[in-house]
PDB file of N, CA, C and O in Angstrom:
ATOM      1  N   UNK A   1      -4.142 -16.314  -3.739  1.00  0.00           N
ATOM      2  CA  UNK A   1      -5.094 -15.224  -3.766  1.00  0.00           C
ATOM      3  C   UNK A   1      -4.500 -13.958  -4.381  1.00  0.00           C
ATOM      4  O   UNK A   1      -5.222 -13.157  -4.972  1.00  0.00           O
ATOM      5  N   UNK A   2      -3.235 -13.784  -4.248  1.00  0.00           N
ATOM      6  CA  UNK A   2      -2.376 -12.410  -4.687  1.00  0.00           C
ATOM      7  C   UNK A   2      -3.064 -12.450  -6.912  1.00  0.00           C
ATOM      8  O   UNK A   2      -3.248 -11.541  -7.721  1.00  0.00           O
ATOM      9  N   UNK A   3      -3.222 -14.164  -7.020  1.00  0.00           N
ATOM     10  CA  UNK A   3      -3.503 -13.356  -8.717  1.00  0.00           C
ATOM     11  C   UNK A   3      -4.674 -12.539  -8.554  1.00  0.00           C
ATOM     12  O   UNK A   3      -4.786 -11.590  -9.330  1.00  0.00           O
ATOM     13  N   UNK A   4      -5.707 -12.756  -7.555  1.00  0.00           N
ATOM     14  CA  UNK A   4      -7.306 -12.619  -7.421  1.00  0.00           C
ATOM     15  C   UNK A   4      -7.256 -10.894  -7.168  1.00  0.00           C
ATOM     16  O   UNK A   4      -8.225 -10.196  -7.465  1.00  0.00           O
ATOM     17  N   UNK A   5      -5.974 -10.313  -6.573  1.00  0.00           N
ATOM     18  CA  UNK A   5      -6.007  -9.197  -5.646  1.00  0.00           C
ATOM     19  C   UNK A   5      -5.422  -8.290  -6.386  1.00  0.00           C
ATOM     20  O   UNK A   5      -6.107  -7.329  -6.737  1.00  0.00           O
ATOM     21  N   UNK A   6      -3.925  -8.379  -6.832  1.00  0.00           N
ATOM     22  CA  UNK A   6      -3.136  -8.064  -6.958  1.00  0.00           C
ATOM     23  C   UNK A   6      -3.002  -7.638  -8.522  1.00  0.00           C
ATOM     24  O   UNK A   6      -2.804  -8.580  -9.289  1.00  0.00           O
ATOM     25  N   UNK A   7      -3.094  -6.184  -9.159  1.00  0.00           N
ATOM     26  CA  UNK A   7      -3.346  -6.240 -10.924  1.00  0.00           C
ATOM     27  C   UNK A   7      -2.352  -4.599 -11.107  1.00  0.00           C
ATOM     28  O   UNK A   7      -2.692  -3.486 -10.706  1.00  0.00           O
ATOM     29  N   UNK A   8      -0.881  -5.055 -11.961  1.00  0.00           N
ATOM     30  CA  UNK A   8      -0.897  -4.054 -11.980  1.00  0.00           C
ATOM     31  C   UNK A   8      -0.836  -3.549 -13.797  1.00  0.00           C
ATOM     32  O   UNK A   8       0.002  -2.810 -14.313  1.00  0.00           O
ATOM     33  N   UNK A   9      -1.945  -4.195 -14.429  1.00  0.00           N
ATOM     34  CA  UNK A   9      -1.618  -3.451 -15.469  1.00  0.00           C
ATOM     35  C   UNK A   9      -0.943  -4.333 -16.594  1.00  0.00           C
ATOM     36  O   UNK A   9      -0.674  -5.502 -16.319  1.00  0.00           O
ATOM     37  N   UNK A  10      -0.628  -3.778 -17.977  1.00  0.00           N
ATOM     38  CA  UNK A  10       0.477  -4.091 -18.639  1.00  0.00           C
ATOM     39  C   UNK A  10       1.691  -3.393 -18.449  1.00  0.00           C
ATOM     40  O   UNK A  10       1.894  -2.184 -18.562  1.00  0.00           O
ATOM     41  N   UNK A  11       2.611  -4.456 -18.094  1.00  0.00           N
ATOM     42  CA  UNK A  11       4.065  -4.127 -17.188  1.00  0.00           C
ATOM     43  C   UNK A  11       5.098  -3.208 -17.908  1.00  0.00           C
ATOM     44  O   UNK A  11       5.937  -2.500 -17.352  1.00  0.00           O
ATOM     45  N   UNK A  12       4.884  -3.347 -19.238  1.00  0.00           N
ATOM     46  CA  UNK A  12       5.495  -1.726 -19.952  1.00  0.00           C
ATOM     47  C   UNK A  12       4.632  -0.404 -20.103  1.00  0.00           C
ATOM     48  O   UNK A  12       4.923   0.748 -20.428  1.00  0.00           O
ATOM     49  N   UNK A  13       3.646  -0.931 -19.796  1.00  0.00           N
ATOM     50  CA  UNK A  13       2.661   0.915 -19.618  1.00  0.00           C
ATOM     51  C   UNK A  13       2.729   1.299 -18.412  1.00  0.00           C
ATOM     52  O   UNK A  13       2.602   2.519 -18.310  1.00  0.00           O
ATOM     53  N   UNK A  14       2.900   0.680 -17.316  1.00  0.00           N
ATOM     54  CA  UNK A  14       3.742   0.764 -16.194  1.00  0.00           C
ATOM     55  C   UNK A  14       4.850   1.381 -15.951  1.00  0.00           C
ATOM     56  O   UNK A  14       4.791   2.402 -15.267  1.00  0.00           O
ATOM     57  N   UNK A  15       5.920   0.991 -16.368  1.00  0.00           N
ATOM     58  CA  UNK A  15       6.968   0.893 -16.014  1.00  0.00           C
ATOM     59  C   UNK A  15       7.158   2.371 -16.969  1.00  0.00           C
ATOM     60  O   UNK A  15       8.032   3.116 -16.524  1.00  0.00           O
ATOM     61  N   UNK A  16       6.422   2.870 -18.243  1.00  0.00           N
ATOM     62  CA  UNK A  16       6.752   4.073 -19.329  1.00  0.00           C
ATOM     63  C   UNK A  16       6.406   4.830 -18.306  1.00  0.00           C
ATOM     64  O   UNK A  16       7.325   5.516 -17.859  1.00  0.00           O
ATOM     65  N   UNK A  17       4.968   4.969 -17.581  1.00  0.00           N
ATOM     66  CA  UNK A  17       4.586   5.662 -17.165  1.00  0.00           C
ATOM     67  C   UNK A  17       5.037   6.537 -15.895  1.00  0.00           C
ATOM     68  O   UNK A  17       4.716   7.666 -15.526  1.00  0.00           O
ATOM     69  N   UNK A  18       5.902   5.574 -15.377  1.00  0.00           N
ATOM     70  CA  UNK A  18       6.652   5.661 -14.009  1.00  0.00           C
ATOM     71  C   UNK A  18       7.729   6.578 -14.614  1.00  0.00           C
ATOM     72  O   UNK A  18       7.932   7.750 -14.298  1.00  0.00           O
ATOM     73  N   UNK A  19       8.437   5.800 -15.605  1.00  0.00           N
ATOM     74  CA  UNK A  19       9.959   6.720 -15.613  1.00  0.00           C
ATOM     75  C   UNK A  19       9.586   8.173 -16.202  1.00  0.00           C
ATOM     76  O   UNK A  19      10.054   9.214 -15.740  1.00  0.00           O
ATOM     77  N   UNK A  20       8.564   8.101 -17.423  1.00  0.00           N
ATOM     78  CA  UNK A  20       8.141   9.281 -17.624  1.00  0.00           C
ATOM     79  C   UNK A  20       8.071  10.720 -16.545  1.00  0.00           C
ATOM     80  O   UNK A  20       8.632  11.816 -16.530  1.00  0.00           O
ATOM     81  N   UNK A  21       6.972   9.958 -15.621  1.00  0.00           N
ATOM     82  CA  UNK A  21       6.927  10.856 -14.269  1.00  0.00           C
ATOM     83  C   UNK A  21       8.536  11.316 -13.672  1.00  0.00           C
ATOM     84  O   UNK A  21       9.146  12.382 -13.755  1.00  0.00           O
ATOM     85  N   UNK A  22       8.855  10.127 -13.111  1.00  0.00           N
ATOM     86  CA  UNK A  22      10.154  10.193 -12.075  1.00  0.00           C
ATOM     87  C   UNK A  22      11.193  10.312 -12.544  1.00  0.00           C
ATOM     88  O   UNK A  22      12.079  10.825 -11.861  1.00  0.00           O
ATOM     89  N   UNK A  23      11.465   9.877 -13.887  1.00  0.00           N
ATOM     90  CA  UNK A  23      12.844   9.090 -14.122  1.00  0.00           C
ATOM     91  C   UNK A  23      13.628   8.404 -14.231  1.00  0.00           C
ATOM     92  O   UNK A  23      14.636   8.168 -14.896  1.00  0.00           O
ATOM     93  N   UNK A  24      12.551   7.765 -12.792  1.00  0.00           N
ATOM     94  CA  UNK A  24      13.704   6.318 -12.185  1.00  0.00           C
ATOM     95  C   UNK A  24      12.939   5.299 -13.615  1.00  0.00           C
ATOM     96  O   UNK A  24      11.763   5.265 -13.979  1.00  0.00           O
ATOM     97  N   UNK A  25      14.261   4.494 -14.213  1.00  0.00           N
ATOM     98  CA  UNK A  25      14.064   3.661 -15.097  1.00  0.00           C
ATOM     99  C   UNK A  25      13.494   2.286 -14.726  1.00  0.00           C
ATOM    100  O   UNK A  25      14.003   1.977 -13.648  1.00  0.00           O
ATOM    101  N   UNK A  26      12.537   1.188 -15.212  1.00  0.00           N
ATOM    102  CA  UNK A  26      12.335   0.129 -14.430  1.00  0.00           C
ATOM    103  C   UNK A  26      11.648  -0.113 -13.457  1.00  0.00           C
ATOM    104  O   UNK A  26      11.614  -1.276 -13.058  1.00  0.00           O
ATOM    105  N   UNK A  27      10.800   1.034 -12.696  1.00  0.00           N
ATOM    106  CA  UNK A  27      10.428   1.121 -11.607  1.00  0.00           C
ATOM    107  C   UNK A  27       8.621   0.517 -11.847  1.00  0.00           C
ATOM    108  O   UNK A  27       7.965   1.274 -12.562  1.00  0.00           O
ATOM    109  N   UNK A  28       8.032  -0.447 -11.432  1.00  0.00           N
ATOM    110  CA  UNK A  28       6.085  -0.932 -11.460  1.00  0.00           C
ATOM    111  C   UNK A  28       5.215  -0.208 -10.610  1.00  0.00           C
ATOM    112  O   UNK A  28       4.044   0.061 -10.878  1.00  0.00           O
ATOM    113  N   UNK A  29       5.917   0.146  -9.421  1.00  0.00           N
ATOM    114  CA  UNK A  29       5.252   1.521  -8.554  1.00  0.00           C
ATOM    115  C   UNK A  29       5.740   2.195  -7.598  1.00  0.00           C
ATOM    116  O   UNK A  29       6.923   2.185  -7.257  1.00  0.00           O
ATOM    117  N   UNK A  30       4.847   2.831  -7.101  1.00  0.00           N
ATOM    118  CA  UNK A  30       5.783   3.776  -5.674  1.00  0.00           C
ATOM    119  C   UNK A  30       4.545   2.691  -4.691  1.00  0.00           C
ATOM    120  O   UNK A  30       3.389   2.290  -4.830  1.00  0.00           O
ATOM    121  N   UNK A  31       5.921   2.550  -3.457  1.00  0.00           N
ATOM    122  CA  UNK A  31       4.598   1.897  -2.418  1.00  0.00           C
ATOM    123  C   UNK A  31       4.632   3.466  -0.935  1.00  0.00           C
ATOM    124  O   UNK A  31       5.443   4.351  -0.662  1.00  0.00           O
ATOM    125  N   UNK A  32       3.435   3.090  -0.443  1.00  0.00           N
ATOM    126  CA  UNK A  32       3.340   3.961   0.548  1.00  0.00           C
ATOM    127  C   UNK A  32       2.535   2.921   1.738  1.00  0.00           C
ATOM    128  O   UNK A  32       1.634   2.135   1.446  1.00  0.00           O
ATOM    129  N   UNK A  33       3.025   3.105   2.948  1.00  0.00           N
ATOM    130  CA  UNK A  33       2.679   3.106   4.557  1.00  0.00           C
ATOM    131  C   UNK A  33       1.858   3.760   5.059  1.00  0.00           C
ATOM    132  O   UNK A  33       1.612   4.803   4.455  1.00  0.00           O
ATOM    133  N   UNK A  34       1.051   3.491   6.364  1.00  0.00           N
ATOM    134  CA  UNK A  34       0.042   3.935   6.989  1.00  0.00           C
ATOM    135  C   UNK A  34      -0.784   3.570   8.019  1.00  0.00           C
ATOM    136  O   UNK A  34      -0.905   2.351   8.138  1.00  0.00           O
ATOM    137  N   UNK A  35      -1.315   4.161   8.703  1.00  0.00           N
ATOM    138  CA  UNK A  35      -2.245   3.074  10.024  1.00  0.00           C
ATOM    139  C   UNK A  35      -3.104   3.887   9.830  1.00  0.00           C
ATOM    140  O   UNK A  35      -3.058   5.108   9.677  1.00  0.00           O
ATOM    141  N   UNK A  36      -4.158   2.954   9.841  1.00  0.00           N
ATOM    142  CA  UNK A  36      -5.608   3.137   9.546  1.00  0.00           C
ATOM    143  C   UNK A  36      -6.276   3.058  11.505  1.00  0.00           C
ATOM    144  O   UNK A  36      -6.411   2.041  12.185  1.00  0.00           O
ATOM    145  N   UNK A  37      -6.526   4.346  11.867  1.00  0.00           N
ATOM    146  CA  UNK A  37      -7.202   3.563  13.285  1.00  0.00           C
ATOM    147  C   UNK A  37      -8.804   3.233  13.027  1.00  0.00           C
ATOM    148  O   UNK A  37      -9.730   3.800  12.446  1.00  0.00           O
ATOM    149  N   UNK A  38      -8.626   2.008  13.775  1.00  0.00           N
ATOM    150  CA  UNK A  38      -9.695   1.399  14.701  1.00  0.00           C
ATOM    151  C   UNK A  38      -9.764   1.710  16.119  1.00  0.00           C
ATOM    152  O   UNK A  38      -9.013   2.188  16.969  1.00  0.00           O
ATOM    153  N   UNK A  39     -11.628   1.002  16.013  1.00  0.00           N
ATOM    154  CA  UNK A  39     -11.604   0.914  17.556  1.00  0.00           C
ATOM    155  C   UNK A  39     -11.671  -0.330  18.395  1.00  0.00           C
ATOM    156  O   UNK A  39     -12.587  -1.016  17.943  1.00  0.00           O
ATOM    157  N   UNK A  40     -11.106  -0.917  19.412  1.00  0.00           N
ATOM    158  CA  UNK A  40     -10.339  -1.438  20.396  1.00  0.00           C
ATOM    159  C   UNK A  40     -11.171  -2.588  19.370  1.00  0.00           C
ATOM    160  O   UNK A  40     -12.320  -2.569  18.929  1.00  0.00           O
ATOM    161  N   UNK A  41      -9.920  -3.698  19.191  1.00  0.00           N
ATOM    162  CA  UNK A  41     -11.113  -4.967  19.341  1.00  0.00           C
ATOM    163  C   UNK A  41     -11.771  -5.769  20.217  1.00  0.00           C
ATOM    164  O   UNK A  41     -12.713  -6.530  19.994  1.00  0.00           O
ATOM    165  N   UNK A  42     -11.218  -5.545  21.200  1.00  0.00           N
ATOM    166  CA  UNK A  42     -12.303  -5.777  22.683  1.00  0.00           C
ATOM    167  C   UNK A  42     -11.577  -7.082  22.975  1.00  0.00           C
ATOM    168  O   UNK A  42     -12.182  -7.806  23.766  1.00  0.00           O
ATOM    169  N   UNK A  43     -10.138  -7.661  22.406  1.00  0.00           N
ATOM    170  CA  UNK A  43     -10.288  -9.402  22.785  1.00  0.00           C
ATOM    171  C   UNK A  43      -9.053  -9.440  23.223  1.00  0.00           C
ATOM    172  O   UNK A  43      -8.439  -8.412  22.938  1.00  0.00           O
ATOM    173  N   UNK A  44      -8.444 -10.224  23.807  1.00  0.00           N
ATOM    174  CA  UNK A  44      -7.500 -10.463  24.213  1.00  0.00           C
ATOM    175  C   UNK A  44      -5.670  -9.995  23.400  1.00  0.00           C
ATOM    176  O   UNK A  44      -4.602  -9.575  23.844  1.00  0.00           O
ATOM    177  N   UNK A  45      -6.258 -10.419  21.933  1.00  0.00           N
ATOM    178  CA  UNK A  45      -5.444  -9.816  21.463  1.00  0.00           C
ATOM    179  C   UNK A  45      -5.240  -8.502  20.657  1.00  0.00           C
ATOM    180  O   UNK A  45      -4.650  -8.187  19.624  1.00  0.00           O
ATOM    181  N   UNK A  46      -5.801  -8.040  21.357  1.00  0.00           N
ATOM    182  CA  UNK A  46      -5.624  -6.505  21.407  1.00  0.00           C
ATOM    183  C   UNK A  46      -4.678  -5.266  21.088  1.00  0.00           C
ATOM    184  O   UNK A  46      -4.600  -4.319  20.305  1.00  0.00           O
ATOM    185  N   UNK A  47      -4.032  -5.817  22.127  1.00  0.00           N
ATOM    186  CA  UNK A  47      -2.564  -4.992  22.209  1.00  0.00           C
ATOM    187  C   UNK A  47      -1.661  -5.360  21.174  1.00  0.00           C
ATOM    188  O   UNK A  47      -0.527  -4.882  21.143  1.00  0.00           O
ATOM    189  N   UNK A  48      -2.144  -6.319  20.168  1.00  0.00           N
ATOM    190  CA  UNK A  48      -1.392  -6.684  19.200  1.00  0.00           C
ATOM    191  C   UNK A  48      -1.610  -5.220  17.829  1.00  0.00           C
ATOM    192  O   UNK A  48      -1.066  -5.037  16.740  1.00  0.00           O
ATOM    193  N   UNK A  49      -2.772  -4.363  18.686  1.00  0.00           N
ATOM    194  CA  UNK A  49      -3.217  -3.529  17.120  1.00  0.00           C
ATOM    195  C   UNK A  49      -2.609  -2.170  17.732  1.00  0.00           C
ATOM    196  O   UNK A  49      -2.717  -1.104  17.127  1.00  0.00           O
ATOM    197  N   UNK A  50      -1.938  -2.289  19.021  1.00  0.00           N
ATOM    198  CA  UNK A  50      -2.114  -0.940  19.336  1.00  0.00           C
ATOM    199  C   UNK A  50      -0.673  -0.437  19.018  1.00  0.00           C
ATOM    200  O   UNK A  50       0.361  -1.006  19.369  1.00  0.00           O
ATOM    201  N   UNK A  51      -0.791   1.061  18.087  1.00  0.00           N
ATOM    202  CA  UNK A  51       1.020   1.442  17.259  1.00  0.00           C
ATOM    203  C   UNK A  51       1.724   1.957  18.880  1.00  0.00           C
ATOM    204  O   UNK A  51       1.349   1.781  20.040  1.00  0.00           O
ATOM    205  N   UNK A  52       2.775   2.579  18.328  1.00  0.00           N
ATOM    206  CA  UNK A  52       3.894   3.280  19.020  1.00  0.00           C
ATOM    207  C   UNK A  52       2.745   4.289  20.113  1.00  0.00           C
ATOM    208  O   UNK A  52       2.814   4.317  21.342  1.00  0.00           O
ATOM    209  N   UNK A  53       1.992   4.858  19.470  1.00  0.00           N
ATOM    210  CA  UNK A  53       1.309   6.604  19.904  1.00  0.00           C
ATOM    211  C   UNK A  53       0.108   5.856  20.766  1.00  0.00           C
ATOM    212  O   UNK A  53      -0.698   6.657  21.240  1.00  0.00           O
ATOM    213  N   UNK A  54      -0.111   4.680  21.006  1.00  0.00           N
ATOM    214  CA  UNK A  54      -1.451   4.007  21.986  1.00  0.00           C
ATOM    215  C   UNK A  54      -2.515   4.172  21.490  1.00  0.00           C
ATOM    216  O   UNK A  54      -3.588   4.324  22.074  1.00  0.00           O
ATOM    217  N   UNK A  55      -2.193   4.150  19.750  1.00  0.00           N
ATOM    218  CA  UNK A  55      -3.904   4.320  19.377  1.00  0.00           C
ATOM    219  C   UNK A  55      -3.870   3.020  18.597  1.00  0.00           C
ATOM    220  O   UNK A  55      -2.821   2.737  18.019  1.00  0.00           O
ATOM    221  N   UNK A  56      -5.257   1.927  18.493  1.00  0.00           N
ATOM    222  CA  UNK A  56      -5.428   1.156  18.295  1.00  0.00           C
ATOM    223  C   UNK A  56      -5.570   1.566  16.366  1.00  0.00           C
ATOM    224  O   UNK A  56      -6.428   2.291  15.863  1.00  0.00           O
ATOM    225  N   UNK A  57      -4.333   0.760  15.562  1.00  0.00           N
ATOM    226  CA  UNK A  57      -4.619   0.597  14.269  1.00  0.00           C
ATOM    227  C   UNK A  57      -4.228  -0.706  13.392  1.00  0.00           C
ATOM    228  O   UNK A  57      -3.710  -1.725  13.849  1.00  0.00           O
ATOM    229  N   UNK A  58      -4.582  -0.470  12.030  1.00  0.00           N
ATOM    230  CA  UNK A  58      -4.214  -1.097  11.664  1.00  0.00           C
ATOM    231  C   UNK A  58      -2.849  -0.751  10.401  1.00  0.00           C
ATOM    232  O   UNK A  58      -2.956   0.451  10.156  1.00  0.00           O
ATOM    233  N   UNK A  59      -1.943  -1.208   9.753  1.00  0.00           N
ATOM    234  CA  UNK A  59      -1.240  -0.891   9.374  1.00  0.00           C
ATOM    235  C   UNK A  59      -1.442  -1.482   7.908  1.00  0.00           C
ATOM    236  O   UNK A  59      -1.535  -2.694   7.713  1.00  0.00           O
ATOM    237  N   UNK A  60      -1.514  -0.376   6.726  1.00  0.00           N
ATOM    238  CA  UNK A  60      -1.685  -0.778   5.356  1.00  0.00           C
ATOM    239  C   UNK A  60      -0.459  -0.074   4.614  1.00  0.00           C
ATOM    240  O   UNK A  60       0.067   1.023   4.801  1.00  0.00           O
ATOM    241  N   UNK A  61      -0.224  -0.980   3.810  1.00  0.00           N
ATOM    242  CA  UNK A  61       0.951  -0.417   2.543  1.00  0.00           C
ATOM    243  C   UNK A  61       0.019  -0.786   0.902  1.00  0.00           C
ATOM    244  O   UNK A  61      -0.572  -1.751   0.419  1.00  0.00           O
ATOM    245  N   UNK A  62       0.252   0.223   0.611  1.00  0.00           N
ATOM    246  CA  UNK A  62      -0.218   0.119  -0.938  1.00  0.00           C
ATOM    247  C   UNK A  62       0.909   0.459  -1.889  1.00  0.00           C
ATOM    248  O   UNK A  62       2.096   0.657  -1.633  1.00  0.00           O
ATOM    249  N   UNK A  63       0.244   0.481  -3.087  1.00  0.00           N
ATOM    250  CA  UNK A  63       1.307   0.539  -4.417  1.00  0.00           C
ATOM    251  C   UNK A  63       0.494   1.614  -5.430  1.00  0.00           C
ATOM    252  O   UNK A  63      -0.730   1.504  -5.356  1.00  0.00           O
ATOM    253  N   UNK A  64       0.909   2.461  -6.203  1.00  0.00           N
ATOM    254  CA  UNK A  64       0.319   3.327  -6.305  1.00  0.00           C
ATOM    255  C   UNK A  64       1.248   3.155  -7.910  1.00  0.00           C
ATOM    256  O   UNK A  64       2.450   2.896  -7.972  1.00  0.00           O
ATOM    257  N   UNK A  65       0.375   3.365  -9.045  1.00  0.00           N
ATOM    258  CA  UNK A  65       0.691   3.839 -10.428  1.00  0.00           C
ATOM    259  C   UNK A  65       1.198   5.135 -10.685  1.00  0.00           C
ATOM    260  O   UNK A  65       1.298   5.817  -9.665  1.00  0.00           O
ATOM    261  N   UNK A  66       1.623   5.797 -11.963  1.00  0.00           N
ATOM    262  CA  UNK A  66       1.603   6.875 -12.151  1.00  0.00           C
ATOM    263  C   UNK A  66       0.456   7.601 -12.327  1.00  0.00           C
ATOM    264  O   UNK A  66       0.474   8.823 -12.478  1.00  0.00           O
ATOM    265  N   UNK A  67      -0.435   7.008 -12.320  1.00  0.00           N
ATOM    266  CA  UNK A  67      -1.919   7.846 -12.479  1.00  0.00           C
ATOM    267  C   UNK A  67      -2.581   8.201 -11.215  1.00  0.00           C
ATOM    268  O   UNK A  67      -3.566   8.917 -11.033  1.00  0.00           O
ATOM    269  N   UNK A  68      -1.510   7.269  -9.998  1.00  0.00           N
ATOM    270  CA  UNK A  68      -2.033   7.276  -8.441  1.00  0.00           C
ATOM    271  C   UNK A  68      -3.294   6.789  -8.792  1.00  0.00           C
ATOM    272  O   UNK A  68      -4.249   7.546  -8.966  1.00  0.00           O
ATOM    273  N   UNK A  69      -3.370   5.438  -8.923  1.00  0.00           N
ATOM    274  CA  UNK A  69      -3.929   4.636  -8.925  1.00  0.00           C
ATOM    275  C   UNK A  69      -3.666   3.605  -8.187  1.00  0.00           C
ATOM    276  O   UNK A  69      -3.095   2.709  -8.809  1.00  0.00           O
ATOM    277  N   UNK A  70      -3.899   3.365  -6.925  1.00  0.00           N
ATOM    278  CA  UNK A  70      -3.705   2.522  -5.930  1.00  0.00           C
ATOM    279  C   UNK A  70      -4.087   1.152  -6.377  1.00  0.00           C
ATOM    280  O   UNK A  70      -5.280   0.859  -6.447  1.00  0.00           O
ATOM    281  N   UNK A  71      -2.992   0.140  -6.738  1.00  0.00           N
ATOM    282  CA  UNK A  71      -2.946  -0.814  -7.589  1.00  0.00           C
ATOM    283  C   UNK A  71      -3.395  -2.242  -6.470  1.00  0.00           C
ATOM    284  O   UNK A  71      -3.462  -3.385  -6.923  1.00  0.00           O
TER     285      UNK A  71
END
């Protein structure tokens, strides 16, 4: 499924675009972390969503272009 999902582009307009910005040479993206809250899923496994702070989430990482374009 990752070919179905997953697009980042042509991998040298990428990679120009990145070092351009940053510098860093070689680099396809910046990734970033996060919890998205929800509310309770009501089922047993539950406590499987709930973070550090007792709020029920979910946890997403993305990849982000130089255009911050969440890839």
């Amino acid at each position: 499924m990752s070919r179905e999902y997953i697009k980042f582009g042509d991998p040298d307009d990428v990679v120009e675009g990145l070092q351009k910005l940053s510098n860093f040479p070689n680099v396809m993206g910046a990734i970033g972390c996060t919890h998205i809250r929800i509310k309770s899923p009501g089922q047993r496994e539950d406590e499987e969503y709930r973070n550090r702070k007792g709020h029920f989430t979910l946890k997403v990482q993305a990849v982000s272009s130089a255009q911050l374009i969440i890839q």
